[in-house]
C-alpha positions as CSV (number, residue, x, y, z in Angstrom):
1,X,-101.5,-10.5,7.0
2,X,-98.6,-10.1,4.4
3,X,-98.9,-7.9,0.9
4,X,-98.9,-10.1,-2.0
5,X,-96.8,-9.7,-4.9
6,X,-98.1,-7.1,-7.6
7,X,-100.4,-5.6,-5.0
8,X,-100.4,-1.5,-5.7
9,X,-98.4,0.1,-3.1
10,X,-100.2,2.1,-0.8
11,X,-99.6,5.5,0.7
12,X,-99.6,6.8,4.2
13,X,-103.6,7.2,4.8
14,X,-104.3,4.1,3.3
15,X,-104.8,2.5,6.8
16,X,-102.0,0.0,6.9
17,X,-100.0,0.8,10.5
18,X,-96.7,2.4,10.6
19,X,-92.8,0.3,11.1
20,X,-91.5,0.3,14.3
21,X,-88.7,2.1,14.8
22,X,-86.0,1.9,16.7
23,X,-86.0,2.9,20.2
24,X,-89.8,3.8,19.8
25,X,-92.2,0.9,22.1
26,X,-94.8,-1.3,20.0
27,X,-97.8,-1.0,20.5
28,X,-97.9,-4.2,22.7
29,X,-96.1,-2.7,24.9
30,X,-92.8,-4.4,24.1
31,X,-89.3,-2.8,22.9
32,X,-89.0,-2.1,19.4
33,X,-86.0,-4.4,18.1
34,X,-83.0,-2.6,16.4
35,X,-83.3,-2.6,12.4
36,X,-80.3,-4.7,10.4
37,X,-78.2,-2.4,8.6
38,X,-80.3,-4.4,5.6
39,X,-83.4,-3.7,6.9
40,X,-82.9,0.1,8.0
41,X,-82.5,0.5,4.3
42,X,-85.6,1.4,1.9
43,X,-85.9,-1.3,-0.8
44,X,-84.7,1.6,-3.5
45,X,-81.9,2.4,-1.5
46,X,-80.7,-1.7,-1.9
47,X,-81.5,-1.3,-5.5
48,X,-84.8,-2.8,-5.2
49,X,-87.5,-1.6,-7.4
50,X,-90.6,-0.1,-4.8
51,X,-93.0,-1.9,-6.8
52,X,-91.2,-5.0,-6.3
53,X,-90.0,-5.0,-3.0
54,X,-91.3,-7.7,-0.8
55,X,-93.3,-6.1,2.1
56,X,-91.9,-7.3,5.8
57,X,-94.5,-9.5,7.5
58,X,-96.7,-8.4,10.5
59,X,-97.1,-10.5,13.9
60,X,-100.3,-9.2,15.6
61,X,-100.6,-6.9,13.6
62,X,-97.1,-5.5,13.6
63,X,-94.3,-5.4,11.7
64,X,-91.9,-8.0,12.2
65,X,-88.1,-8.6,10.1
66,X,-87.5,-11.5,8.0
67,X,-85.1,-14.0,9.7
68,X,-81.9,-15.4,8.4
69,X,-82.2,-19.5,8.2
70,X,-78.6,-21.3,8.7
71,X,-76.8,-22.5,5.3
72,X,-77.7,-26.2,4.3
73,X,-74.7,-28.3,4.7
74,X,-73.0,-30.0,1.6
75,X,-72.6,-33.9,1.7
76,X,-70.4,-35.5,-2.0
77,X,-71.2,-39.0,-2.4
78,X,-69.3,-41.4,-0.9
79,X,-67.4,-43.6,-2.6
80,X,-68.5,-47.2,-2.7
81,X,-65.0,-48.3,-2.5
82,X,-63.8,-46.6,-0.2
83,X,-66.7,-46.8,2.3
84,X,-66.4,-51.2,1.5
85,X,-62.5,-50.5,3.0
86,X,-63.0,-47.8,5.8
87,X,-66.2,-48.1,6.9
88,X,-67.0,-49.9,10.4
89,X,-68.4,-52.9,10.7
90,X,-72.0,-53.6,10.6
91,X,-73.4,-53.6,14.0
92,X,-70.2,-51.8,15.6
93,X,-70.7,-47.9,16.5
94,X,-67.9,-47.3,18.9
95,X,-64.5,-46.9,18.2
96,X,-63.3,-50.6,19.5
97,X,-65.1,-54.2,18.0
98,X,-65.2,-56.9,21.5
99,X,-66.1,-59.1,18.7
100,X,-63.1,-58.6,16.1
101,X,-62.2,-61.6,16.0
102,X,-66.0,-63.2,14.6
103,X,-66.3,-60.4,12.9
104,X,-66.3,-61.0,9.0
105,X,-64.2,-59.0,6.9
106,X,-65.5,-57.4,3.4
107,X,-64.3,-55.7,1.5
108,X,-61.0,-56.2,2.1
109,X,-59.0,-57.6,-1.0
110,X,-56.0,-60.0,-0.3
111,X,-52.7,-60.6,-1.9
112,X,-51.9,-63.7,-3.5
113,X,-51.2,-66.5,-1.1
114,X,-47.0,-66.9,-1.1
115,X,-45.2,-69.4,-2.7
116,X,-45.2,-73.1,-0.9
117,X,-41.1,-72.8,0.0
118,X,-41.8,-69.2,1.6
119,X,-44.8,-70.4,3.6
120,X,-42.9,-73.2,4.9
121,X,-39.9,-71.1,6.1
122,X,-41.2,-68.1,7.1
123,X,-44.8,-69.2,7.9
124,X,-46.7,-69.8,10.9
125,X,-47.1,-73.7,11.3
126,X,-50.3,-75.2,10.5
127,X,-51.2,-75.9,14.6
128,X,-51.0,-72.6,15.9
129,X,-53.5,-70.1,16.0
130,X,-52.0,-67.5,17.9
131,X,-52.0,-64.1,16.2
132,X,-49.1,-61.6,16.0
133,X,-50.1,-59.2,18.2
134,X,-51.9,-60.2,21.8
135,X,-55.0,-59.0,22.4
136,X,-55.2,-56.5,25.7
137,X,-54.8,-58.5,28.8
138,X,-53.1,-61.3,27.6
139,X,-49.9,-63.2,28.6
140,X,-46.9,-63.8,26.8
141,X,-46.2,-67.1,25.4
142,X,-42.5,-67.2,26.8
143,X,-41.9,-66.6,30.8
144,X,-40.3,-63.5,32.0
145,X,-36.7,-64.4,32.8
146,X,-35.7,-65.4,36.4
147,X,-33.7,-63.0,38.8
148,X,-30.4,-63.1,38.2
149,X,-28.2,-64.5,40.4
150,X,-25.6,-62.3,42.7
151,X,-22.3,-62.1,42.1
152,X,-20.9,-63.3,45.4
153,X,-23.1,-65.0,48.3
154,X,-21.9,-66.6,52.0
155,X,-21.6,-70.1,50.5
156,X,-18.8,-68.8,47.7
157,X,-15.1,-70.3,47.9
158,X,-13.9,-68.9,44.7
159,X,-11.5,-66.0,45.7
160,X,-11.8,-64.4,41.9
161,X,-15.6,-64.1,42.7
162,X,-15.4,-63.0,46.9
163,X,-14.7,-59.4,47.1
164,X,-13.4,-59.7,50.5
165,X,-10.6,-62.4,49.6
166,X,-7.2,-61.3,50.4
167,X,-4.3,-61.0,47.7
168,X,-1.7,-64.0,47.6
169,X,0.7,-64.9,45.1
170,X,0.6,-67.7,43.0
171,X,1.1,-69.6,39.8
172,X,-0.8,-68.0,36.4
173,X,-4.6,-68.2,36.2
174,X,-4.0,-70.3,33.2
175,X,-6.7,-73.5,32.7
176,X,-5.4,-77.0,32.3
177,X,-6.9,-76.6,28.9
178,X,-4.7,-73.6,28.1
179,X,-1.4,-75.4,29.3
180,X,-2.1,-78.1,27.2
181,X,-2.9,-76.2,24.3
182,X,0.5,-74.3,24.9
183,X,2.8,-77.1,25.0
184,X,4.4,-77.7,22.1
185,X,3.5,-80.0,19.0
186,X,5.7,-82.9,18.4
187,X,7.5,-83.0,14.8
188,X,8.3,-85.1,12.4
189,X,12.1,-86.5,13.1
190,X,15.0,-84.6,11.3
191,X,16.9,-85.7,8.4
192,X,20.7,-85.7,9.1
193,X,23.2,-84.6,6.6
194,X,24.5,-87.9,6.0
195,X,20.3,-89.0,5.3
196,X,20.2,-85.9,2.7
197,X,23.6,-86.8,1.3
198,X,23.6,-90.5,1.0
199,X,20.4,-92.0,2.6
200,X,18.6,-91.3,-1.0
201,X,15.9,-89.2,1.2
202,X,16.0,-86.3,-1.3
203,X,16.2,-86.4,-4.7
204,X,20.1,-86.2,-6.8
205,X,18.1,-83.3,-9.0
206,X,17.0,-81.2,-5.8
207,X,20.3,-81.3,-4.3
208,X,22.2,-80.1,-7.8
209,X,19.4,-77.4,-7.9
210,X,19.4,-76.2,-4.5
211,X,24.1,-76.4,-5.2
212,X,24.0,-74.6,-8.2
213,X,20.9,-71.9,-6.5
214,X,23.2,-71.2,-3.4
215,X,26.6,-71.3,-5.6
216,X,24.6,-68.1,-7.9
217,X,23.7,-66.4,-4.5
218,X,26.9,-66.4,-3.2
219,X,28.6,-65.3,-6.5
220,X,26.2,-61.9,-7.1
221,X,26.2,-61.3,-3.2
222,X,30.0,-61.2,-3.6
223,X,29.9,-59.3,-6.8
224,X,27.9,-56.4,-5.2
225,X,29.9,-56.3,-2.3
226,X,32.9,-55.6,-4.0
227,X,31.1,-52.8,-6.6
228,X,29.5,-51.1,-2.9
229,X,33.2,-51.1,-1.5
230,X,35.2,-49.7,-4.4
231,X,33.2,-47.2,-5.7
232,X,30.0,-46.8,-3.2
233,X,32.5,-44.6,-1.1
234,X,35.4,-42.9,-2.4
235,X,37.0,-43.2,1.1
236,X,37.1,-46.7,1.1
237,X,38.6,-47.2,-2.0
238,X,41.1,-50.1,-1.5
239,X,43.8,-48.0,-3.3
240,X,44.1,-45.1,-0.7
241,X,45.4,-45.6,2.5
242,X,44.0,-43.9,5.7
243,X,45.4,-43.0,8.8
244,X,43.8,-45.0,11.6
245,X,42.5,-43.1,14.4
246,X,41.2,-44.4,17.6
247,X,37.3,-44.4,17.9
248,X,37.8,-43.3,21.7
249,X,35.5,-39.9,22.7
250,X,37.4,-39.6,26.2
251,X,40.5,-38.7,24.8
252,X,42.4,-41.1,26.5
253,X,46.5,-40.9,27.0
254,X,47.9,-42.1,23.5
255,X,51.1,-42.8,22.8
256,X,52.7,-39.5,21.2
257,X,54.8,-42.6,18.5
258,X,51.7,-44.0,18.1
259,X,50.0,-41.0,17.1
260,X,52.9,-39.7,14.9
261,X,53.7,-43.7,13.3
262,X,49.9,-43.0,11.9
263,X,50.0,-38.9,10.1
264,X,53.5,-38.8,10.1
265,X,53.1,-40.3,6.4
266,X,49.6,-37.8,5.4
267,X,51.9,-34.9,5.8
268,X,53.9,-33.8,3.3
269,X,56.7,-30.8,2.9
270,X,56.5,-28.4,-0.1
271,X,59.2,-26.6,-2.3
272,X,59.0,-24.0,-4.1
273,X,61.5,-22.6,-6.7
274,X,61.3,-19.7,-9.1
275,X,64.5,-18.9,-10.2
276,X,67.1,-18.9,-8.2
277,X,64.6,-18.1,-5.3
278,X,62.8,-20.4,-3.3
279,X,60.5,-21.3,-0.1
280,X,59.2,-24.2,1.6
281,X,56.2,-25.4,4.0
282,X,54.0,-28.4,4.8
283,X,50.9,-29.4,3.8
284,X,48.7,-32.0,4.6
285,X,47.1,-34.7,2.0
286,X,43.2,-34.7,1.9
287,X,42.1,-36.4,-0.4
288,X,42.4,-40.1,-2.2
289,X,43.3,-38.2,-5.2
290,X,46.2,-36.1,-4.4
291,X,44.5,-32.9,-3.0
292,X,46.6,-31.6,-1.1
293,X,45.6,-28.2,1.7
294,X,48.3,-25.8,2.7
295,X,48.4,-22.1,3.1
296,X,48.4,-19.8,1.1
297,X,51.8,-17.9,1.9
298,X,53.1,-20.9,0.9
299,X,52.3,-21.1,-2.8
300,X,51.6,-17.5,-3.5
301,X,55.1,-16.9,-5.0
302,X,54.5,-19.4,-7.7
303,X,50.5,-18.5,-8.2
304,X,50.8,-15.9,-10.5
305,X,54.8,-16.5,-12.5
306,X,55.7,-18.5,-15.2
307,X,58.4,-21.6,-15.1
308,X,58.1,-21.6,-11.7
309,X,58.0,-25.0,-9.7
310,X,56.1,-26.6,-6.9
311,X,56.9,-29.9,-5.6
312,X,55.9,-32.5,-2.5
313,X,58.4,-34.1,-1.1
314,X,56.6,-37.3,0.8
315,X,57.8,-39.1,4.0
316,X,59.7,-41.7,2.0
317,X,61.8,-39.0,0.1
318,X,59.7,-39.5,-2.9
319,X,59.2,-36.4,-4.8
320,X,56.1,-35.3,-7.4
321,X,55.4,-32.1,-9.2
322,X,52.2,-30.4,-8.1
323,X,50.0,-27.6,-9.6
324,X,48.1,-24.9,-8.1
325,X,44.2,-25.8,-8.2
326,X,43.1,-22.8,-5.6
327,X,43.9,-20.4,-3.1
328,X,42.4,-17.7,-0.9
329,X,43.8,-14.7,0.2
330,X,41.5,-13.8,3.1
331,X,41.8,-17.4,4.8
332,X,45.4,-18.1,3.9
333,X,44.5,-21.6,2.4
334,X,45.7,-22.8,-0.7
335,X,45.1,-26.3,-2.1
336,X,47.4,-28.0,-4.6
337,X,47.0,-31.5,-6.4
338,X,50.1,-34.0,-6.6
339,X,49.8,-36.9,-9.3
340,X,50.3,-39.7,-7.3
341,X,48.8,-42.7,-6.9
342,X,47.6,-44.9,-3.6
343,X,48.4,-41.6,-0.8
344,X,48.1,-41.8,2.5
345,X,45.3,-39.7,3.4
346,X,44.7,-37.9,6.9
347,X,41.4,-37.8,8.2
348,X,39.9,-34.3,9.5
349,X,38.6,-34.2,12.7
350,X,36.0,-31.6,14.6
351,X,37.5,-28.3,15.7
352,X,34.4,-26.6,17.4
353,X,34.9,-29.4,20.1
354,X,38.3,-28.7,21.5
355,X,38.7,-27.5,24.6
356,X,41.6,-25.3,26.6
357,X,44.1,-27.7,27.8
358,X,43.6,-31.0,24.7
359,X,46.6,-32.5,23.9
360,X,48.0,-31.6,20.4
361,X,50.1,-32.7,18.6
362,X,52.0,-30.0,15.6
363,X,53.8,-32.1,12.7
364,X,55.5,-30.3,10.2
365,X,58.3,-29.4,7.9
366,X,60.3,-26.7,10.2
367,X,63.1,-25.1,8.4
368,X,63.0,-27.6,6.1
369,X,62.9,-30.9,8.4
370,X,60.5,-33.1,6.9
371,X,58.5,-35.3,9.9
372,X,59.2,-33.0,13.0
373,X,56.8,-33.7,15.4
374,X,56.6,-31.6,18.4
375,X,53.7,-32.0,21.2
376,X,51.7,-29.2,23.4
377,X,48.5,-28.1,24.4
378,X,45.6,-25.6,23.2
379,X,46.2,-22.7,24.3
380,X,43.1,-21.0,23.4
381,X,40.1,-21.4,21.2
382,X,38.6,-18.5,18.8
383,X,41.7,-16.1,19.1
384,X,41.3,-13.5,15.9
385,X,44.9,-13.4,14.3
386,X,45.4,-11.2,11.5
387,X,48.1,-12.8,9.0
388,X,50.5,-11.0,6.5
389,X,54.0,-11.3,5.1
390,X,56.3,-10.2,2.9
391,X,56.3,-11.3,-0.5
392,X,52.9,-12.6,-0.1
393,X,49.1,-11.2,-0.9
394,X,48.0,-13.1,2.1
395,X,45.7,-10.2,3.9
396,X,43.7,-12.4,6.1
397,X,42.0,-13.0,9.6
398,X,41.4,-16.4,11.5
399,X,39.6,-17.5,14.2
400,X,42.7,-19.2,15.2
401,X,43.5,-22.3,17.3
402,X,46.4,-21.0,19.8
403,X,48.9,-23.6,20.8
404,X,52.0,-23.8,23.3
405,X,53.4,-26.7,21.0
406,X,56.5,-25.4,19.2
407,X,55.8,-24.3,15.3
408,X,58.7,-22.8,13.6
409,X,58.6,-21.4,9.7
410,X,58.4,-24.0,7.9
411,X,55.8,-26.0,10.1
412,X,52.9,-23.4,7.9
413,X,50.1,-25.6,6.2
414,X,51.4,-28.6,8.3
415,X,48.8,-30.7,10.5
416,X,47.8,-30.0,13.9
417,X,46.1,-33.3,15.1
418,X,44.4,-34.1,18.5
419,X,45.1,-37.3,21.0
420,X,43.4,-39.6,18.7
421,X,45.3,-38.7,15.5
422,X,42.6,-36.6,13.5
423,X,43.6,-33.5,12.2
424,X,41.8,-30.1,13.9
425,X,43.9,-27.5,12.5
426,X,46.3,-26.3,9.9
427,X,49.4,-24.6,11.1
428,X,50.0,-20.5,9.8
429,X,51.8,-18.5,11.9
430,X,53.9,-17.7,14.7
431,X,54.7,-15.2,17.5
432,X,58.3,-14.2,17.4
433,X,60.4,-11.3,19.4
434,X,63.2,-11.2,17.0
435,X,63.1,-7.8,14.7
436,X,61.5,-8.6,11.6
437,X,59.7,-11.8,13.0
438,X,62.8,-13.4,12.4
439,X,63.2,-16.1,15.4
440,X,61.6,-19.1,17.0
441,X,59.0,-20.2,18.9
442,X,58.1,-19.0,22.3
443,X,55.2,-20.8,22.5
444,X,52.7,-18.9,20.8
445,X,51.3,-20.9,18.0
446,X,48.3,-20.4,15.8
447,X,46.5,-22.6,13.1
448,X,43.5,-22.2,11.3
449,X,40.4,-24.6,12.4
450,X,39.8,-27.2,10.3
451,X,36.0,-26.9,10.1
452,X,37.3,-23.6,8.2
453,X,39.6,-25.2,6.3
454,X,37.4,-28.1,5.4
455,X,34.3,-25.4,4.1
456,X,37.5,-23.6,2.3
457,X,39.3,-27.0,0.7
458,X,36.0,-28.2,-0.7
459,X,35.2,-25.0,-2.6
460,X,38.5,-24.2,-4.2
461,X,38.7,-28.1,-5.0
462,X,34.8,-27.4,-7.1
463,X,35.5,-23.7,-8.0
464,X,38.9,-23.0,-7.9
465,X,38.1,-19.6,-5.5
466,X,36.1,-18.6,-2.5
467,X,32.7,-16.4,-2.0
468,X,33.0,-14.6,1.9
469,X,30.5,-12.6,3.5
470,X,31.0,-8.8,3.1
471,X,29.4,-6.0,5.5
472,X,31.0,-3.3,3.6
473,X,32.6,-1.3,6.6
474,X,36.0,-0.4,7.5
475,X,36.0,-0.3,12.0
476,X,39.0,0.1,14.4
477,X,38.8,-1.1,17.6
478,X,37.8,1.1,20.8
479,X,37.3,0.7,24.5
480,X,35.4,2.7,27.1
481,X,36.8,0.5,30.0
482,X,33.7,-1.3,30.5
483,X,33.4,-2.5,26.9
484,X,35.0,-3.2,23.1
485,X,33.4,-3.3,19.9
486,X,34.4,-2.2,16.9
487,X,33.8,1.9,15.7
488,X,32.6,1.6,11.9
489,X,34.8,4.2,10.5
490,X,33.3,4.5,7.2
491,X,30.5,2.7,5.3
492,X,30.6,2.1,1.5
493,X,27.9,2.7,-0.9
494,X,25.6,0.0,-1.7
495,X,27.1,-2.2,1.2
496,X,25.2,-4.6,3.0
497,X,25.7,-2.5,6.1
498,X,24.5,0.7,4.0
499,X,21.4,-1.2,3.8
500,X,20.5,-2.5,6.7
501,X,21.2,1.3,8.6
502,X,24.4,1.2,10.2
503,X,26.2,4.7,9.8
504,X,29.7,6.4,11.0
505,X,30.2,6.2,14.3
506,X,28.4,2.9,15.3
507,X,30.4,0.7,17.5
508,X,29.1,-2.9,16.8
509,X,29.2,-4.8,19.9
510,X,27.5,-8.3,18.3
511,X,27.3,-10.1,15.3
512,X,24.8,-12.9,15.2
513,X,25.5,-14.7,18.5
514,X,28.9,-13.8,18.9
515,X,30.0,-10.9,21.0
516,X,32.9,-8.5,19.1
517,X,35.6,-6.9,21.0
518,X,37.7,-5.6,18.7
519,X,38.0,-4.3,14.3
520,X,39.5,-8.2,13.8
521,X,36.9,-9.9,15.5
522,X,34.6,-8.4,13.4
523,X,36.0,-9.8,10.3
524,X,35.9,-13.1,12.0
525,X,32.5,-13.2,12.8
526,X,30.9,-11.6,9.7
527,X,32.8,-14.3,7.8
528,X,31.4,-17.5,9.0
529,X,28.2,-16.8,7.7
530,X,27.5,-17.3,4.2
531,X,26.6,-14.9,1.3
532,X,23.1,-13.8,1.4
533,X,22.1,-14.7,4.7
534,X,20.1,-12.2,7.5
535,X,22.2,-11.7,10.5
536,X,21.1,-9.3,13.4
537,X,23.7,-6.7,14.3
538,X,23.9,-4.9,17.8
539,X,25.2,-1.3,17.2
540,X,25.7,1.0,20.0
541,X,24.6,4.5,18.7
542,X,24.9,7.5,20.9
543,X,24.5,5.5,24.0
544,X,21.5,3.6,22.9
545,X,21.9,-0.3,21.7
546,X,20.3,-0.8,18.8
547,X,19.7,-4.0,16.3
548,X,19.8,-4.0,12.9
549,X,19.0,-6.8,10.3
550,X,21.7,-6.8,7.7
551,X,21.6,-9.0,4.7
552,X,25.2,-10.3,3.8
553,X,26.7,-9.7,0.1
């Protein structure tokens, strides 16, 4: 029986049985179920009033907890729409309808029909009922394609097609089609210049317009091709004349007349008078416009003193006053410019590729002989010659050209020219046995390189003076029998060689690429570079080689 609400509570002797507890038997005999942590608590403990507490029910006469019943499910409304669109069709409950295609459709709203001309081009025709997808177990309107055939079978003759076909030559595989196609289309006949002239085939106005068009063309193609020659390159200037050379690389065995008939009239000879003193020398015309190169012994008498004269005395005996444009003390070279128009002008050639054993040719103004020409052969290339004289400021070093052709005084700032007639070098100097230098030639001639002389000519002709390469040492040559250099005796302050390291006592043994055997060479090499320009210097310090970095100033 269960209490009913608002029944008085009753105490412990008011004959109602005890709870079961757990772990205690019932009085049936069976187990007493465990208590939920809900139920194992009194209803005041759950903040349940006693009096209002609902009593637990009895089974039998026993006590028995309440039991939980599951949680009703929720179900929203469905959507009338939705459930016309998505439900399945009446009568269907799997997932699959074997009747889809009697079944009706509802619920299903449709598009407007498309327009007649799109219906009629991209629609299915009226006759044919076949859907666009098949249904399962259907076959496909169009046939599966046929095997293809092999490439090559027994029965085959064509040998492009049989593997096994030997190689043979032949003609082209070119089709009849494609020869035709090649050959060529047949023209229209030609019209002859009689038919143009006189058969009246072409218009009197075309033929005056097409004379008068070609009659232009031919007038400013002739203009310009006079402006390009006269003034497009100074060397072609029709009023200087230049000394042909032969364009042969094999130096081939010229004529020594032939040679001289051509520079003979590029060289001049030079006079010099101050006073009741004077000198002469040669010199050699460079330039269209009366630059004239020499050396600088030559001229130096006249450089620096008033009323004195310089004159060139040309091949023909004709004579012109000159004037000092440049000169440099530590190459000997001097340049001077005569007033005169339409020279013959010699062309330079390439000094770096001479070889021991080229023929030269020295020409010259020895002992005041205008036109000597004398013949020999290098001697040597790169020999460092130190020049000085008396009654000169000339203090220089070259990387001279040493020849076994006879050069006498006189022949200094004249040409030295190769088989071919270029020049490669400017004659300076001499070695004599006679005491004082006074003497002839014993074969032991020297001239300056014209790639030198060029680099040289060109700057005094802009500048009027020369920039060379400094180290900023003073070196003497030494020897230990196995090799030379050049000792630096002393280094001056702020010096590119100060920089760079190189202290009292070095011997430098290498400049750049070029090896240095002796105080001379040195100058040589330092001064083909330019100003400014990072060399590397090999020094031999206390028996060590060591490299230095100098900049040049």
């Amino acid at each position: 029986m269960t209490d009913q609400p608002g029944t008085p509570a009753q105490g412990p002797d008011d004959g109602r049985q005890d709870e079961p507890r757990a772990g205690r038997p019932e009085s049936n005999g069976r187990p007493a179920q465990p208590l939920h942590p809900w139920q194992a608590a009194s209803p005041s403990a759950r903040g349940v009033p006693a009096s209002t507490a609902p009593r637990p029910s009895t089974v039998n006469g026993s006590a028995e907890p309440p039991r939980l019943a599951p949680k009703p499910l929720h179900r929203p409304p469905v959507d009338p729409a939705q459930s016309s669109s998505f439900r399945r069709p009446q009568g269907v409950t799997g997932s699959f309808d074997p009747n889809r295609r009697n079944a009706p459709v509802r619920g299903i709203e449709r598009t407007t029909p498309p327009a007649a001309p799109l219906a009629s081009a991209f629609g299915r025709p009226e006759d044919n009922e076949e859907p666009l997808q098949r249904a399962p177990g259907e076959r496909p309107v169009t046939p599966e394609p046929a095997e293809e055939p092999v490439l090559w079978n027994a029965d085959e003759r064509d040998p492009w097609r049989n593997p096994a076909a030997g190689a043979m030559l032949g003609p082209p595989a070119a089709s009849a089609e494609q020869d035709e196609e090649s050959e060529p289309t047949e023209t229209g006949p030609l019209l002859s210049a009689r038919e143009v002239l006189f058969g009246r085939r072409v218009q009197p106005r075309a033929l005056a317009i097409l004379a008068v068009v070609a009659l232009l063309v031919g007038l400013a193609g002739g203009f310009l091709g006079r402006i390009t020659a006269e003034e497009g390159n100074p060397l072609l200037n029709p009023s200087v004349t230049l000394a042909e050379v032969e364009p042969a690389k094999e130096r081939p065995k010229g004529t020594v007349a032939a040679v001289a008939q051509r520079v003979v009239p590029a060289v001049v000879s030079i006079e010099v008078r101050v006073g009741a003193q004077g000198g002469s020398g040669s010199g050699v015309v460079i330039d269209g416009e009366g630059y004239v190169l020499t050396n600088n012994h030559v001229v130096s008498m006249a450089a620096d003193t008033p009323n004195a004269q310089v004159s060139a005395v040309f091949h023909d005996g004709t004579r012109a006053p000159a004037r000092i444009v440049g000169r440099d003390v530590k190459t000997d070279l001097a340049v001077i410019k005569v007033e005169v128009s339409n020279p013959t002008v010699a062309q330079l050639g390439d000094s770096d590729g001479l070889t021991v054993g080229d023929d030269v040719i020295a020409i010259g103004s020895p002992l005041g002989l205008a036109g000597t020409v004398t013949t020999g052969i290098v001697s040597s290339v790169h020999r460092p010659m130190r020049l000085a004289g008396e009654g000169t400021d000339t203090n220089a070093v070259i990387d001279a050209i040493q020849t076994d052709a006879a050069i006498n005084p006189g022949n200094s700032g004249g040409a030295l020219v190769d088989g071919n007639g270029a020049v490669v070098g400017i004659n300076s100097a001499i070695r004599t046995l006679g005491a004082g230098g006074e003497g002839g030639s014993i074969g032991l001639g020297f001239a300056i390189p014209i790639d030198d002389a060029r680099r040289i000519a060109e700057e005094l002709i802009r500048t009027g003076h020369v920039q060379h390469a400094d180290l900023g040492v003073n070196a003497k040559s030494v020897s230990d029998g196995l090799a030379d250099g050049a000792q630096v005796q002393n280094v001056q302050d702020g010096s590119a060689a100060a920089a760079a390291g190189i202290a009292e006592g070095d011997v430098i043994i290498r400049v750049g690429e070029r090896k240095v055997g002796s105080a001379d060479e040195l100058v040589v090499a330092v001064d083909r570079h330019q100003v400014g320009e990072r060399i590397p210097v090999a020094v031999v310090r206390q028996g060590r080689e060591l490299v230095l970095d100098v900049t040049l100033k």
